[in-house]
ZADO-1210 file (C-alpha; in nm, 4 decimals, padded with zeros to 6 digits):
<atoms>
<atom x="00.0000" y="00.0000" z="00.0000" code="UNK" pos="1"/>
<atom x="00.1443" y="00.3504" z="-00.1158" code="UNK" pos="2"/>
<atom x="00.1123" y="00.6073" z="00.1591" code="UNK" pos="3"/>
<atom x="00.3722" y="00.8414" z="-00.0607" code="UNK" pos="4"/>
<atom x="00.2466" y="01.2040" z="-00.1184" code="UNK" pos="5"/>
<atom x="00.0832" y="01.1648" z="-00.4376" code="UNK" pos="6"/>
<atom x="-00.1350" y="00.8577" z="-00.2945" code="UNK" pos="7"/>
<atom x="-00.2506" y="00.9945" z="00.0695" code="UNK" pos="8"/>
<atom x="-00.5634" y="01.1295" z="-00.1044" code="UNK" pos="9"/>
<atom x="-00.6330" y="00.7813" z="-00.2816" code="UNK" pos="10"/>
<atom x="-01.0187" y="00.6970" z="-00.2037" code="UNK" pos="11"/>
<atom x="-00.9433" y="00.3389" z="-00.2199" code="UNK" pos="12"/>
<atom x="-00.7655" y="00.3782" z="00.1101" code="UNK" pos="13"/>
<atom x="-00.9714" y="00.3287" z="00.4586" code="UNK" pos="14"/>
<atom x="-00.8795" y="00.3411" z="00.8117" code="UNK" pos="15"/>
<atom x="-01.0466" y="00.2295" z="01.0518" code="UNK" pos="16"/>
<atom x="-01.0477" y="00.3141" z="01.4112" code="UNK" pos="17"/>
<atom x="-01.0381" y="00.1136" z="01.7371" code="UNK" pos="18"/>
<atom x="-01.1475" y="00.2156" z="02.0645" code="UNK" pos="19"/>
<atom x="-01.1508" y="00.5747" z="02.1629" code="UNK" pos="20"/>
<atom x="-00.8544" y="00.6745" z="02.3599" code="UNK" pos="21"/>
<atom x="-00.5643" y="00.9883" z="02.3469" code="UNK" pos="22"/>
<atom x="-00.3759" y="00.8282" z="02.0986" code="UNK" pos="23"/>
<atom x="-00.6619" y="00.7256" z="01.8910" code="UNK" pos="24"/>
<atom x="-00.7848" y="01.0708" z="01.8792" code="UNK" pos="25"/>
<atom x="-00.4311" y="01.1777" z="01.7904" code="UNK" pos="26"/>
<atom x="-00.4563" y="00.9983" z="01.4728" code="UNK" pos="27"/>
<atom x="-00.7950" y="01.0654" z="01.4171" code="UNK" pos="28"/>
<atom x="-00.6949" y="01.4602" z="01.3602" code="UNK" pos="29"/>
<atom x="-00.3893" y="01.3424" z="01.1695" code="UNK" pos="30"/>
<atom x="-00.5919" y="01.1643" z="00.8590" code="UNK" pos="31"/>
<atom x="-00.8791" y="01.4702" z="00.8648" code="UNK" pos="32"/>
<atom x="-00.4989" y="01.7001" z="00.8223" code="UNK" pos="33"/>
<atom x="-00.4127" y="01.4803" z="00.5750" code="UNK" pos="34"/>
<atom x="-00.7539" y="01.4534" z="00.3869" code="UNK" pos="35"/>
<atom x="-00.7533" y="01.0574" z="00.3930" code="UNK" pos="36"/>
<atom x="-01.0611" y="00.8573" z="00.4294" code="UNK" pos="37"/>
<atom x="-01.1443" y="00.7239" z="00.7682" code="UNK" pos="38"/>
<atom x="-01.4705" y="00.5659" z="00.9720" code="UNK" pos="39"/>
<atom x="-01.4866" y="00.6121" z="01.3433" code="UNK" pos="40"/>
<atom x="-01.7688" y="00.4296" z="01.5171" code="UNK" pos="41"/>
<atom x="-01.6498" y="00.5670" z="01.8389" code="UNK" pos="42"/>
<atom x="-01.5300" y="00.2228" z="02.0022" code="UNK" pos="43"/>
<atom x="-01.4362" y="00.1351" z="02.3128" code="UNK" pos="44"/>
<atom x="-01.1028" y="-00.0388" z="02.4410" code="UNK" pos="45"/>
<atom x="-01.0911" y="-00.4356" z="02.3009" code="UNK" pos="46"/>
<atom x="-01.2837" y="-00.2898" z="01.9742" code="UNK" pos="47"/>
<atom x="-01.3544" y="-00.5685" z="01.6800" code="UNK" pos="48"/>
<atom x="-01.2923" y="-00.5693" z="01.3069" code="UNK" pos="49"/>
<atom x="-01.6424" y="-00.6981" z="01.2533" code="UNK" pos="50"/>
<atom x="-01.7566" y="-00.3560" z="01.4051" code="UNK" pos="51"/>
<atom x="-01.6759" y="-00.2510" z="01.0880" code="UNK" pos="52"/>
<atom x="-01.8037" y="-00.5468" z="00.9044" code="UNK" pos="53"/>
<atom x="-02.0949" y="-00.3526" z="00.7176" code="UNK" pos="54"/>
<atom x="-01.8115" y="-00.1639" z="00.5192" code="UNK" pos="55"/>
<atom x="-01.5243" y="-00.4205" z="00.4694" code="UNK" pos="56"/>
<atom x="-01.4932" y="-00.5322" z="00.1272" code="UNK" pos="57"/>
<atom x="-01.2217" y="-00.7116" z="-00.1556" code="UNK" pos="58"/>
<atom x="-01.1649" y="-00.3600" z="-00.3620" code="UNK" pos="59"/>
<atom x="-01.0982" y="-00.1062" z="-00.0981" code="UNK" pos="60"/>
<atom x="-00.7191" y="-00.0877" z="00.0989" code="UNK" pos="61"/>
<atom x="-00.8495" y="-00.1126" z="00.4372" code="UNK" pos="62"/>
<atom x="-00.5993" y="00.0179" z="00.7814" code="UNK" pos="63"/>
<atom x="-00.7237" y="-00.1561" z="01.0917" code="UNK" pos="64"/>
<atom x="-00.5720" y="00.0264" z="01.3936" code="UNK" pos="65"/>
<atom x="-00.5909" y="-00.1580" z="01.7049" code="UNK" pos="66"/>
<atom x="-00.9064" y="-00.4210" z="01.6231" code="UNK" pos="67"/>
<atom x="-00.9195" y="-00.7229" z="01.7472" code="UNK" pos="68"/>
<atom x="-00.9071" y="-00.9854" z="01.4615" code="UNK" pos="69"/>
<atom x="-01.2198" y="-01.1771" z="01.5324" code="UNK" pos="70"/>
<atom x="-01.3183" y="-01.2694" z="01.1716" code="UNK" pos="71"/>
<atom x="-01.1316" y="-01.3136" z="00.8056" code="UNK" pos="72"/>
<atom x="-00.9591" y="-00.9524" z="00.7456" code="UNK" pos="73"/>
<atom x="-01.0431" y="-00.8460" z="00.3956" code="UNK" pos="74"/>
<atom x="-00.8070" y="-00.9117" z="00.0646" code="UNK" pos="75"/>
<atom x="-00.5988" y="-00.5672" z="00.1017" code="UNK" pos="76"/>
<atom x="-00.5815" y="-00.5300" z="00.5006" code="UNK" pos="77"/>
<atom x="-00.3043" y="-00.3364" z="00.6988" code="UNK" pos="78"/>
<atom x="-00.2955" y="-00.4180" z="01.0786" code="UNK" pos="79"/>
<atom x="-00.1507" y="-00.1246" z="01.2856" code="UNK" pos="80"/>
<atom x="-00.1422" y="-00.2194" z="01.6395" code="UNK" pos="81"/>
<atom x="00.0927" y="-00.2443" z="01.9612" code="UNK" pos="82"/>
<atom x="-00.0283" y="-00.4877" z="02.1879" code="UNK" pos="83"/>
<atom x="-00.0458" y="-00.8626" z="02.2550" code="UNK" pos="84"/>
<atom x="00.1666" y="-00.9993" z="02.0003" code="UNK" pos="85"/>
<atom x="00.2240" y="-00.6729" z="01.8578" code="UNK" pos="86"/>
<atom x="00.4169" y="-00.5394" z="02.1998" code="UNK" pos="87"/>
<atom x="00.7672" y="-00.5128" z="01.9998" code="UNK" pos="88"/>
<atom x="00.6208" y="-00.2196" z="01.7553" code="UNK" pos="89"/>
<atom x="00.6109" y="00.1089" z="01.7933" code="UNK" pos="90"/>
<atom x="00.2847" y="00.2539" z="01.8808" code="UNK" pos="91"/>
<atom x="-00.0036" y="00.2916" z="01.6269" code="UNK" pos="92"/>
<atom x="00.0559" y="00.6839" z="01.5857" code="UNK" pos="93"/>
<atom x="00.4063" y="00.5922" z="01.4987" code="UNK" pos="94"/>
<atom x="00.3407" y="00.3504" z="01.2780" code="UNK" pos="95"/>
<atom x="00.1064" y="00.5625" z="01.1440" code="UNK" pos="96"/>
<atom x="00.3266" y="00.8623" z="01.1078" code="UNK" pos="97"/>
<atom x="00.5859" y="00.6244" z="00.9407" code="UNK" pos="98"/>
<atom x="00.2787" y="00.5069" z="00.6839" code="UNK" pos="99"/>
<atom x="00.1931" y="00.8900" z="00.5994" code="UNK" pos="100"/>
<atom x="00.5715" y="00.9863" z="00.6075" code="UNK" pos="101"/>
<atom x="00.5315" y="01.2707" z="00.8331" code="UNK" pos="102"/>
<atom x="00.6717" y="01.3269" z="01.1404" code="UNK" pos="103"/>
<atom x="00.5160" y="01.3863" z="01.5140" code="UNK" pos="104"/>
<atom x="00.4901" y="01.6833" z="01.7147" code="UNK" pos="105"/>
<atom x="00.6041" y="01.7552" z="02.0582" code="UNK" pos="106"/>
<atom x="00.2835" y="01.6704" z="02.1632" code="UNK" pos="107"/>
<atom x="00.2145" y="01.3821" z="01.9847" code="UNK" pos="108"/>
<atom x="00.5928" y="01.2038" z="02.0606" code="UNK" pos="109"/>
<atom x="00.4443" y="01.2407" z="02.3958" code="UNK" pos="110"/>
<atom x="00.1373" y="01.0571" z="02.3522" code="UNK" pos="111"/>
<atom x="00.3087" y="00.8096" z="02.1453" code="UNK" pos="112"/>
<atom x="00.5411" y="00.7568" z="02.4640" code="UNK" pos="113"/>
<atom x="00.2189" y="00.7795" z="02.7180" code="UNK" pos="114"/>
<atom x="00.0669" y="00.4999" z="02.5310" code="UNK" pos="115"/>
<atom x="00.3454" y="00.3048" z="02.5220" code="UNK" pos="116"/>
<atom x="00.5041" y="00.3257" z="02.8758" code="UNK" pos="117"/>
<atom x="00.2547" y="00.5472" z="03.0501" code="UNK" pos="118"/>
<atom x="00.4639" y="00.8109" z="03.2717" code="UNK" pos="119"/>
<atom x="00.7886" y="00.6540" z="03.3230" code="UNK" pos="120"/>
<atom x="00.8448" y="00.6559" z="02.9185" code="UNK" pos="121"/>
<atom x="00.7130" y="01.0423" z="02.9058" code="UNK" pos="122"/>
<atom x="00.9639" y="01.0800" z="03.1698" code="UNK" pos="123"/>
<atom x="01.2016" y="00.8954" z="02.9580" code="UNK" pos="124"/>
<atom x="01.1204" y="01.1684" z="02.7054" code="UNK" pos="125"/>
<atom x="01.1897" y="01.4606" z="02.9613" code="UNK" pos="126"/>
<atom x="00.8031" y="01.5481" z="02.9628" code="UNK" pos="127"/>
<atom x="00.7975" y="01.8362" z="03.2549" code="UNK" pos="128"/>
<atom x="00.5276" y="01.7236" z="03.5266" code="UNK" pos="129"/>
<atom x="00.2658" y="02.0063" z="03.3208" code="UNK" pos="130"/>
<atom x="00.3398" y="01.8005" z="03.0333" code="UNK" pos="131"/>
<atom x="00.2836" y="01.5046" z="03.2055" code="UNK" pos="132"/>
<atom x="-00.0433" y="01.6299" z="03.4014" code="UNK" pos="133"/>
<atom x="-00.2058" y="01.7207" z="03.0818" code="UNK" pos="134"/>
<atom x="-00.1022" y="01.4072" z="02.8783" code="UNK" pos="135"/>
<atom x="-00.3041" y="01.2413" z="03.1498" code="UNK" pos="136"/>
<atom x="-00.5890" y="01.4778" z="03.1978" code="UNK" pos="137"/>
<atom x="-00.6359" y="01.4629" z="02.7793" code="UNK" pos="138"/>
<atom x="-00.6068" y="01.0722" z="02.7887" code="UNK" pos="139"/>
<atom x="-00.8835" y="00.9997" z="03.0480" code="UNK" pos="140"/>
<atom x="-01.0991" y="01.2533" z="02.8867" code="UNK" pos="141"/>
<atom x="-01.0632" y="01.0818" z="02.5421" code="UNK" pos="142"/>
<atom x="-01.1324" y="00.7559" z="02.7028" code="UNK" pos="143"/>
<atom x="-01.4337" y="00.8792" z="02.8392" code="UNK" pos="144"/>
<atom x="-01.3823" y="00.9516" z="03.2063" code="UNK" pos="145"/>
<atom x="-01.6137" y="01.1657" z="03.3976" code="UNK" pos="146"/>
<atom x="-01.6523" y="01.3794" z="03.6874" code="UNK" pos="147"/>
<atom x="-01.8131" y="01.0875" z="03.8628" code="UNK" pos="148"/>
<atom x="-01.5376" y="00.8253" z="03.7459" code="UNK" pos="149"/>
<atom x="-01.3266" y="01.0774" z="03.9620" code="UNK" pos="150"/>
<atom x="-01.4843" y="01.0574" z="04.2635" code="UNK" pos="151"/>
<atom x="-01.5697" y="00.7033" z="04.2700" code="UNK" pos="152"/>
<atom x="-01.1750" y="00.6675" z="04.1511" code="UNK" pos="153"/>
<atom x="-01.1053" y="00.8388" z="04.5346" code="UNK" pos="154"/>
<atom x="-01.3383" y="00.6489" z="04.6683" code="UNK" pos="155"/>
<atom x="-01.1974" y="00.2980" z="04.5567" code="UNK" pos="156"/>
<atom x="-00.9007" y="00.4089" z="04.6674" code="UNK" pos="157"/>
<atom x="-01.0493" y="00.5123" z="05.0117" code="UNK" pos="158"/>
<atom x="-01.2705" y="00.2358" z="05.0809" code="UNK" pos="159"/>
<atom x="-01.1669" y="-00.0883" z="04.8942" code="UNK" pos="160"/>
<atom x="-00.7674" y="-00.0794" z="04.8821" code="UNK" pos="161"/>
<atom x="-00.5863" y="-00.3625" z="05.0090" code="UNK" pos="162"/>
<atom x="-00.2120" y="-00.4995" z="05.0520" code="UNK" pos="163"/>
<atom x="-00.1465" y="-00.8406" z="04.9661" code="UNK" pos="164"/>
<atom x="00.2687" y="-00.9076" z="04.9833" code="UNK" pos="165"/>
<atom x="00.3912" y="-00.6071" z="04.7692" code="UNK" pos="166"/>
<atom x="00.0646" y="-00.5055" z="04.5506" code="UNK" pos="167"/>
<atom x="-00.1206" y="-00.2893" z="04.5848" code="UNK" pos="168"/>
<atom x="-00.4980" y="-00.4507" z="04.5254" code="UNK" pos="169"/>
<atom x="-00.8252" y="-00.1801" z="04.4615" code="UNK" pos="170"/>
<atom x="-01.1539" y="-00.2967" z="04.3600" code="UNK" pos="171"/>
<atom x="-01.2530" y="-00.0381" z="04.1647" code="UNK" pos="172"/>
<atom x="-01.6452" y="00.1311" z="04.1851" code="UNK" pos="173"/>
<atom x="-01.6070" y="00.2523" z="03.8203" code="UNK" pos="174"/>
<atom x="-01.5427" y="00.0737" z="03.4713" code="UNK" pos="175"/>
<atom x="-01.2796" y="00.3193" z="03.4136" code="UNK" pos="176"/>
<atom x="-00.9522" y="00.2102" z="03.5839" code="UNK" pos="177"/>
<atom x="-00.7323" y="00.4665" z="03.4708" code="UNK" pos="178"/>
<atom x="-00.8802" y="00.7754" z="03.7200" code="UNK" pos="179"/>
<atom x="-00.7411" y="00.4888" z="03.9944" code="UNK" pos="180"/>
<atom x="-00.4121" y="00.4372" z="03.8280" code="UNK" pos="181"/>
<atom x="-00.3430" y="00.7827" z="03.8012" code="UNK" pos="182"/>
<atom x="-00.4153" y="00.8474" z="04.1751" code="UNK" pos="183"/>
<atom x="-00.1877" y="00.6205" z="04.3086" code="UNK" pos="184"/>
<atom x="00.0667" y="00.6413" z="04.0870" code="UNK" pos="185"/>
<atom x="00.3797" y="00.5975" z="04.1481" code="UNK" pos="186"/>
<atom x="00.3076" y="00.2040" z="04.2504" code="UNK" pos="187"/>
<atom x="00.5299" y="-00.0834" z="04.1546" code="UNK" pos="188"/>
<atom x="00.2510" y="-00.3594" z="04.1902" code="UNK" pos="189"/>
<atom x="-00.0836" y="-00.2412" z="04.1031" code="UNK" pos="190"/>
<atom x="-00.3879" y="-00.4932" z="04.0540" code="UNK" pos="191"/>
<atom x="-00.7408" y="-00.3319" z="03.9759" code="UNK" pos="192"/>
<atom x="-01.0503" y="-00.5032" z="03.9298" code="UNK" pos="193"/>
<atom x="-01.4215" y="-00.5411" z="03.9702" code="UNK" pos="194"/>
<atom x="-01.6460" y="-00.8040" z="03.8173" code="UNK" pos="195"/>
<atom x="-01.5742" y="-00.6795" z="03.4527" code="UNK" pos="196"/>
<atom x="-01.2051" y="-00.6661" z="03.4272" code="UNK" pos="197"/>
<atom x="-00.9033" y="-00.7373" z="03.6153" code="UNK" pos="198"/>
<atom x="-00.5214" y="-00.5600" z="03.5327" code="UNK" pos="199"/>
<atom x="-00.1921" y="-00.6256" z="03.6478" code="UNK" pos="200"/>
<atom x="00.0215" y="-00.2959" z="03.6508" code="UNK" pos="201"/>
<atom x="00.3762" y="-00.2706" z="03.7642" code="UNK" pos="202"/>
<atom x="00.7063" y="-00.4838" z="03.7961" code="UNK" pos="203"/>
<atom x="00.6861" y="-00.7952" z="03.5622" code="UNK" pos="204"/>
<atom x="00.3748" y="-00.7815" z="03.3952" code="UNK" pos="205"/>
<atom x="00.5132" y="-00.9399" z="03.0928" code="UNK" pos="206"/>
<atom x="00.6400" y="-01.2421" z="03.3068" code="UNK" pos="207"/>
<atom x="00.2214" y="-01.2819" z="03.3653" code="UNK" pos="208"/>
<atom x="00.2127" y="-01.3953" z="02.9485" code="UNK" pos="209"/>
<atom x="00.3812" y="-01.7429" z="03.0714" code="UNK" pos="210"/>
<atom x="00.1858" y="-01.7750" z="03.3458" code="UNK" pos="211"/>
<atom x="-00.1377" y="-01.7914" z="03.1665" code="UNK" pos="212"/>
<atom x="-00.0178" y="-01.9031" z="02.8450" code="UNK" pos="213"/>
<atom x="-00.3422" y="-02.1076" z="02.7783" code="UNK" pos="214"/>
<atom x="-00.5589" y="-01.7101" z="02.8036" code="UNK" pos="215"/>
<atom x="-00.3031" y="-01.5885" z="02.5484" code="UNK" pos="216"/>
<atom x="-00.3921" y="-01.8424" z="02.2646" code="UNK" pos="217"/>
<atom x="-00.7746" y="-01.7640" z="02.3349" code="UNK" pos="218"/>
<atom x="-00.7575" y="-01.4250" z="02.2985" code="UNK" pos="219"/>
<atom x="-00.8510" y="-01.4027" z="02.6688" code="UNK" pos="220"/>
<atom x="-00.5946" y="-01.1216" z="02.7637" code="UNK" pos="221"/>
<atom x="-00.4275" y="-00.8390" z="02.6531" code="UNK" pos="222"/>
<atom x="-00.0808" y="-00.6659" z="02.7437" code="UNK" pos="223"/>
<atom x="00.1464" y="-00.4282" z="02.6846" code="UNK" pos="224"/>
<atom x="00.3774" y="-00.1301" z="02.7530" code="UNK" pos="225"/>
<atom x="00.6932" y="-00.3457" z="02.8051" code="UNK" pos="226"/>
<atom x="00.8014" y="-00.5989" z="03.0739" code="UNK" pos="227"/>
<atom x="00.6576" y="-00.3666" z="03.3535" code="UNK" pos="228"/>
<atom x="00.3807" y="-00.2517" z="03.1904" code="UNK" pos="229"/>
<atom x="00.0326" y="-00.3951" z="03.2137" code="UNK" pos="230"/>
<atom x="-00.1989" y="-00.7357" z="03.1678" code="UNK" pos="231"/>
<atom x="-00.5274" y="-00.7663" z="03.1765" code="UNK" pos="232"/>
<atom x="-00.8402" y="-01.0052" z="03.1701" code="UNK" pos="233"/>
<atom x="-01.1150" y="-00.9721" z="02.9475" code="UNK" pos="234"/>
<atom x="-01.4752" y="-00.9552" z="03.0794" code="UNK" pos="235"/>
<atom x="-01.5680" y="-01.3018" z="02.8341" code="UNK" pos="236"/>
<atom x="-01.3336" y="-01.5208" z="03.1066" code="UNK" pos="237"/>
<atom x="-01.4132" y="-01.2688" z="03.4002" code="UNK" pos="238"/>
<atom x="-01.7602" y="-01.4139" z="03.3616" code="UNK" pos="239"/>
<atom x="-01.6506" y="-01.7983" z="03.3684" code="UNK" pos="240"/>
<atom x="-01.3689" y="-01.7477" z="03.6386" code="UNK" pos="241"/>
<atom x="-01.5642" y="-01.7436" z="03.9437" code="UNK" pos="242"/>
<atom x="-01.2964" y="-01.7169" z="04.2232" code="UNK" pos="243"/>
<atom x="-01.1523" y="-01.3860" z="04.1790" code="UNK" pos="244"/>
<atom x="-00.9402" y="-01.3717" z="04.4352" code="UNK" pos="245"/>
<atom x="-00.7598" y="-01.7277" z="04.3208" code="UNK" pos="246"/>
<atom x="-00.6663" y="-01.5096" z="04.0322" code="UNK" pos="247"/>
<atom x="-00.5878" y="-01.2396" z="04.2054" code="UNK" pos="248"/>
<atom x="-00.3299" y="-01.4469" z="04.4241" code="UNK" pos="249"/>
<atom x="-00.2074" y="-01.6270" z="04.1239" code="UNK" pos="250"/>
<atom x="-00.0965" y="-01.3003" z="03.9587" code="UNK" pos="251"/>
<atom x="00.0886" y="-01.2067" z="04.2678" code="UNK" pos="252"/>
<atom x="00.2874" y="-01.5327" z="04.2873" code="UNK" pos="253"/>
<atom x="00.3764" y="-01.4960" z="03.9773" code="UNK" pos="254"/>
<atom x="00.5458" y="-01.1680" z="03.9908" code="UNK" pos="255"/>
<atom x="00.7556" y="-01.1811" z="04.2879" code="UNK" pos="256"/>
<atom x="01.1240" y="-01.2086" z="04.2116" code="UNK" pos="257"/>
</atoms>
């Protein structure tokens, strides 16, 4: 596929976009600067190809940033993603920059780095703490956090924290983990749940891919940002697992030293 000048305007050419976060909204503003075709149906996190599946075709050039595979891609198909077995790349807006050959602002080197190591690899990038605190701020925001994720964020934290060895375990009173995240950040071992997901932040999360090898082939978790980055559960074996806090110990076995 030919993302050279003189082809960024090609109408063949699709994206489509995954679930709504910073970074997806990043690249969002870079194709309407660039004038190339995109659909949007303003997706969540773990979005699906076959959201899309009303427009997929075998004559268009379809870009599928960070959908979950769950059915055939189409003939021409591009997969930009940075997760699961995608970790190694660079983040989508990189990739994507490296597609359109342009290259990223300030701003947006910062929420490539957010998205790919959360604050330690903005740090990395010698993001001031403003920098950092509106990185953040813009990120929950695009994701879709409210006032009230906020408070019941504090009030997790408040009223359902515990210590178990080193991590740090919250059940969490919203959907949206990352108000929680941000609170108690910095934390080495961070594990926050409720009865529709469960994530592992902190000191070898990657190590956690082993441990539950058999939820990797099913599709059953997804991870990222690095060996100390994150791993989480999705809801479909949330629902099946019924002893939460077997799982919950299991992870912390499995990253101790």
């Amino acid at each position: 596929m030919d993302f050279s000048s003189k082809n960024k305007q090609n109408k063949d050419v699709v994206f489509l976009l995954g679930g709504h976060d910073l970074e997806m909204l990043e690249i969002k503003k870079i194709l309407e600067e660039q004038n190339i075709r995109y659909f949007d149906k303003d997706l969540e996190w773990g979005a699906r190809l076959s959201a899309y599946m009303d427009l997929l075709n075998e004559e268009n050039h379809f870009v599928g940033v960070e959908l979950l595979k769950d059915i055939p891609s189409p003939k021409h198909y591009i997969e930009v993603d940075h997760h699961n077995e995608n970790s190694h790349k660079p983040s989508c807006i990189e990739q994507i920059a490296s597609l359109l050959y342009i290259k990223l602002n300030r701003w947006q080197q910062l929420v490539a780095a957010n998205d790919k190591g959360y604050i330690p690899e903005m740090k990395s990038w010698g993001a001031s703490k403003d920098e950092i605190l509106n990185i953040r701020k813009a990120d929950r925001k695009a994701q879709g956090v409210t006032a009230k994720d906020e408070q019941l964020a504090n009030e997790s934290i408040r009223n359902h924290t515990q210590v178990i060895s080193d991590v740090k375990v919250i059940f969490s009173l919203t959907n949206k983990f990352s108000p929680i995240s941000d609170l108690v950040y910095p934390t080495e071992k961070l594990i926050i749940y409720n009865k529709h997901a469960l994530v592992y932040y902190g000191i070898n999360a990657q190590r956690l891919s082993s441990s539950f090898d058999h939820f990797v082939e099913r599709g059953w978790v997804y991870q990222g940002g690095g060996p100390n980055g994150y791993f989480g559960f999705t809801e479909s074996i949330l629902k099946s697992y019924t002893d939460l806090q077997l799982l919950i110990n299991t992870i912390i076995k499995n990253v101790q030293p």
